[in-house]
N, C-alpha and C positions, 0 to 999 in steps of 0.2 A: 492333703496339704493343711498346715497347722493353720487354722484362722485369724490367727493374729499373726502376720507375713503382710506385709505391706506388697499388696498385687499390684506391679508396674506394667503398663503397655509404653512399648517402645514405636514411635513414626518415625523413619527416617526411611530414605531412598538406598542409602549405601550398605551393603550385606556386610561388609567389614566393621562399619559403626553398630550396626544390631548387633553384630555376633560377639562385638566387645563389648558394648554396656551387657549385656543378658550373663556372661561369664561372669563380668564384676559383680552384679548383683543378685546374681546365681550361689554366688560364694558368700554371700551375708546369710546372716541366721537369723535375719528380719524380715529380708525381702524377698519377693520372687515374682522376673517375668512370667506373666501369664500369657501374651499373647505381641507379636509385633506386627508391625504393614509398612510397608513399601509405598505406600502414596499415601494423601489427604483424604482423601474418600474412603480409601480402607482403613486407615485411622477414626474417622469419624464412624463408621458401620462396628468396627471391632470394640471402641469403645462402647455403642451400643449394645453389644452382646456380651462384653464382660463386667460390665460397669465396674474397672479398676481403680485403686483405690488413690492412684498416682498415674498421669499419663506426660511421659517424654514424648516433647514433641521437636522436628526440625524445622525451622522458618523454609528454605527451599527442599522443596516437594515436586514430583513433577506432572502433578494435574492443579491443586488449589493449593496454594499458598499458608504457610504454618498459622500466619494470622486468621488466615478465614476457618481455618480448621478449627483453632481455638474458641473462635465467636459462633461457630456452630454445634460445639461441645455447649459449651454452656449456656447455650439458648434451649438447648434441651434437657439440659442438666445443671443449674445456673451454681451450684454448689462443687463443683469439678474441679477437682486440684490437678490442675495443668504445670510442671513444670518446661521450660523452654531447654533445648541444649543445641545447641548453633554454634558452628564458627566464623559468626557475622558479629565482630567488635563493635560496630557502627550503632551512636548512639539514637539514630530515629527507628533501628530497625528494635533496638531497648526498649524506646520510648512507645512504641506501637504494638508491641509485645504485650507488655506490662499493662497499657490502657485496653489492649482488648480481652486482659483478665488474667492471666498467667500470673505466676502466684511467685513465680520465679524464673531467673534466667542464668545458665551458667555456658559457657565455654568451652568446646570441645579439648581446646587444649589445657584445663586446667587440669592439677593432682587428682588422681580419683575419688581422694578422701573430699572435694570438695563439693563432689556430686551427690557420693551417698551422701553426703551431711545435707544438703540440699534435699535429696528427695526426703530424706525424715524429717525435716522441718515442712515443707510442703505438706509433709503426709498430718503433720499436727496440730494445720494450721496457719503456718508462721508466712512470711514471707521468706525468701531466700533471695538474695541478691550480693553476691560477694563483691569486695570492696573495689575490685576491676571493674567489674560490670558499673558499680552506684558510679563511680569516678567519671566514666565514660557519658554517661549524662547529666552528671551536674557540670562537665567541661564544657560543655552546650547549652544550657540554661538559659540564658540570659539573649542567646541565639535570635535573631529573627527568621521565624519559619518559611519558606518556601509556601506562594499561594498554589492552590493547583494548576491553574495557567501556566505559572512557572515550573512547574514540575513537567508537564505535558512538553514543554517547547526545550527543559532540558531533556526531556526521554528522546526527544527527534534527535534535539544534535548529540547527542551521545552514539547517535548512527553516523557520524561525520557529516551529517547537513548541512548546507549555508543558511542562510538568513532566506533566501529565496524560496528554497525549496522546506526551508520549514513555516515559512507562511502557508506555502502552496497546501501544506498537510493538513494546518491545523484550521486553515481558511480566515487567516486573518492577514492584517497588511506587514510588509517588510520592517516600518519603522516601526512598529506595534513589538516585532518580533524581534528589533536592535534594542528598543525599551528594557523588554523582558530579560534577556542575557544581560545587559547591564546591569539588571537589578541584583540577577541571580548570581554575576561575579561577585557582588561588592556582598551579600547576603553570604556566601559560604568564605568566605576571606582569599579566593584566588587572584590570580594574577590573569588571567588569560581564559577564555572557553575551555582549551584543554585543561586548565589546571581545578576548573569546576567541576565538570564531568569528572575527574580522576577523584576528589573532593567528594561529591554526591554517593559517588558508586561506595567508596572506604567508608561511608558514614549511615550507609544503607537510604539514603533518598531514591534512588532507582536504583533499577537492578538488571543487568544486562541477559 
């Protein structure tokens, strides 16, 4: 292998998304997977064993979460150029990406070209965030965040819970737990419980 090839390791769950990134960048005369995995954990061991020079990663994985994969790449490796490729739009699932170090984030369904461009700026440095992706978090800026309480008492009623039964869960009182939904309506701009949860989940706050 010619040393100067940009070595990609590919994380995703779905054999169809590896077998397609590794073709496309099979066919560049820069790049070449060197190695993919099917979970978190085997992402994090294979990036150990190849130290690639570029790692694609998936936010849903089905042991550890694309976040903790990334914050345990570069806690051993704090110079890792992690690129993200997700088909999660959602601008908290961006905004926690990018803070816990990924260097970039693109879109499964964008142009191909918009990837390899992606992984070569990654690969030299750069940041890579196409103009979907930046748009999708500065739309939410200004946003008031979700405390984790309120995240906790949305993940229940996202199960369809009442107010009763999501005290009972979290072991706090009913009006504690009509407080917190009121908050968390008027905080994502919905009309209704459901239209929060529907809200939460598009924007990656939980995730079912």
């Amino acid at each position: 292998m010619t040393p100067s090839l940009i070595r990609v390791l590919c994380v995703d769950d779905h054999a169809l998304v590896r077998e397609g990134l590794a073709a496309l960048i099979n066919r560049q005369t820069d790049m070449q997977v060197i190695a993919e995995a099917t979970s978190g954990s085997d992402g994090i061991e294979l990036f150990r064993i190849h130290r690639p020079d570029v790692a694609l990663v998936d936010l849903r994985l089905p042991d550890i979460g694309g976040i903790e994969v990334i914050a345990r790449i570069l806690e051993e490796k704090p110079d890792a150029r992690i690129l993200v490729v997700s088909s999660s739009e959602g601008d908290v699932d961006i905004h926690r990406a990018l803070s816990a170090g990924a260097m970039g984030y693109v879109l499964k369904g964008m142009p191909r070209e918009a990837l390899l461009q992606a992984i070569r700026k990654v690969h030299r440095g750069d940041k890579a965030i196409p103009p979907e992706v930046a748009a999708a978090v500065a739309g939410h800026l200004t946003d008031e965040p979700l405390t984790p309480r309120e995240i906790e008492v949305l993940t229940v009623l996202a199960t369809g819970a009442r107010n009763k039964e999501i005290a009972t869960t979290l072991g706090i009182s009913e009006d504690t737990v009509k407080m917190h939904v009121k908050s968390i309506i008027t905080k994502l701009g919905a009309e209704d419980r459901t239209g929060a949860v529907t809200t939460a989940i598009k924007r990656g706050v939980i995730h079912l």
